[in-house]
N, C-alpha and C positions, 0 to 999 in steps of 0.2 A: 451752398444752401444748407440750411442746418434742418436734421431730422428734426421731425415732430410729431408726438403721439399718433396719430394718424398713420403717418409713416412704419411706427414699429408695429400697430395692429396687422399692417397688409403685413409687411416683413413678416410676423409671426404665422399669420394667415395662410402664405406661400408655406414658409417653411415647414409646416404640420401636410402639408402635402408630397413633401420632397420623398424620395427613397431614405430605407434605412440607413444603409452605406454611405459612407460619406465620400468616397469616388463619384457612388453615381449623382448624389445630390450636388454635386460639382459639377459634372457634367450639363447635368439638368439648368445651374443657374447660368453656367456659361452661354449655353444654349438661348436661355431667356433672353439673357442681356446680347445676343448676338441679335436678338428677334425687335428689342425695343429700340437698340440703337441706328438697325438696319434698314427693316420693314416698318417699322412705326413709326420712328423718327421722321422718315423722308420728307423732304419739302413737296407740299400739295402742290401740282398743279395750279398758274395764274390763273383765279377765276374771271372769264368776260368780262366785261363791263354789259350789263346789264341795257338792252334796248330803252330808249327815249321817247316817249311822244310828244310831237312838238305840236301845238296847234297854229297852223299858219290861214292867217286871213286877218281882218278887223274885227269892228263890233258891230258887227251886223248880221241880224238873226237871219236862217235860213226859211 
């Protein structure tokens, strides 16, 4: 996937938030990236299939 503007704004965006230090700001995107690839990522649950209603009889009004 190739960045794209969009891309470097959040990049920049995170990164003005990061710690000074650059150990912790390390840390911090490690952490991130353990969060999006882990907790985020995950595959949702199969949703149902969604109920049917079937109308069973002819044409004939009630």
């Amino acid at each position: 996937m190739k960045a794209e503007n969009w891309h470097r704004r959040h990049a920049v965006m995170l990164a003005s938030q990061l710690p000074e230090e650059t150990e912790d700001a390390l840390i911090v995107l490690r952490l991130a990236t353990q969060l999006v690839t882990g907790f985020l990522a995950e595959d949702e649950p199969a949703k149902k299939a969604a109920p049917v209603v079937v109308l069973i009889g002819g044409n004939e009004c009630a």
